[in-house]
N, C-alpha and C positions, 0 to 999 in steps of 0.2 A: 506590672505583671505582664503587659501584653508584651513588653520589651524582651523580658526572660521567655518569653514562651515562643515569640519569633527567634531568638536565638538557640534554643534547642530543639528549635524543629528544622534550624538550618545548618546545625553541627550536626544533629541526629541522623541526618540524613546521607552523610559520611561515613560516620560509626554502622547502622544499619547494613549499607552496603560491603562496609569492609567486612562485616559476619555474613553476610548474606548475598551472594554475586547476584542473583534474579534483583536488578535494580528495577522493576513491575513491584514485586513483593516488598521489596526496601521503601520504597516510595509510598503505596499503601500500606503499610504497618508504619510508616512515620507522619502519615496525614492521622491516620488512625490516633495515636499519641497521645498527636496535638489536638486532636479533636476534645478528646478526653481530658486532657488538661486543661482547657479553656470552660468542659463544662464543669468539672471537679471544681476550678477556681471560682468560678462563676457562681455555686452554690452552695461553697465555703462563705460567698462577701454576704448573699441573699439570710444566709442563715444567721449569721452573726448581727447583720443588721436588722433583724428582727428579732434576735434576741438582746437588743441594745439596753431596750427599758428608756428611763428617765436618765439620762448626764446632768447636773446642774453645777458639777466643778467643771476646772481645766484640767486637775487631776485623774477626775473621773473618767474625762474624756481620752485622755493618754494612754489610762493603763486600758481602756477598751481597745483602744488601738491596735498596743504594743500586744497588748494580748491574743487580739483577735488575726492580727498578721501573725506573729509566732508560729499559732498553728497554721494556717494555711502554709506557709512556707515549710516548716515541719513536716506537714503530711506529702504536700509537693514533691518535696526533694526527697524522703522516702519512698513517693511512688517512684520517682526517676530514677531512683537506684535498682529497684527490685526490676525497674522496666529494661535499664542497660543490662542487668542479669538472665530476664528472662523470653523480652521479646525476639532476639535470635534463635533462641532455643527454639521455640514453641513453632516459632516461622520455618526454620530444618526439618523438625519432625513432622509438619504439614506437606512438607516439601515431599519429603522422604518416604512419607507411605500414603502418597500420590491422593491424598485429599486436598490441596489444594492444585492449581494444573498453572502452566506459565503461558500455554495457548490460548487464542484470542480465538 
């Protein structure tokens, strides 16, 4: 996971910019992200790991697995879509009615 999350926060940060010329803004909305996505993951694993219970197969063990990644990957990648959809949007119209500023 940590592998996919370093690679879309190092593509992301092209995409970003290419909707978004303020690379200040591009940059922080793709620290942003990843930030979130590392803790979205992170309390995907905690949760499922404590909702493990007893395993006393190798079957049981598997389908926890297979099961408990599914989602996580599942939801991941539906936030990454909804985020390619919406974090330029949201980033222009801050832009645009001067709530957020590119001066230091």
């Amino acid at each position: 996971m940590i592998v996919v999350g370093k690679s879309l926060h190092r593509n992301g940060k092209h995409y970003l910019f290419g909707e978004c010329s303020n690379e200040e803004m591009s940059d922080s909305a793709n620290n942003f992200l990843y930030v979130g996505y590392c803790l979205v993951n992170t309390g995907f694993a905690f949760f499922f790991l404590n909702s493990a219970g007893n395993l006393t197969t190798v079957a049981q063990l598997l389908e926890f697995i297979t099961y408990s990644q599914g989602t996580i990957f599942f939801s991941l990648g539906l936030m990454h879509f909804v985020n390619i959809i919406f974090a330029p949007r949201i980033i222009m119209y801050f832009l645009n009615k001067k709530l957020l500023t590119t001066k230091k």
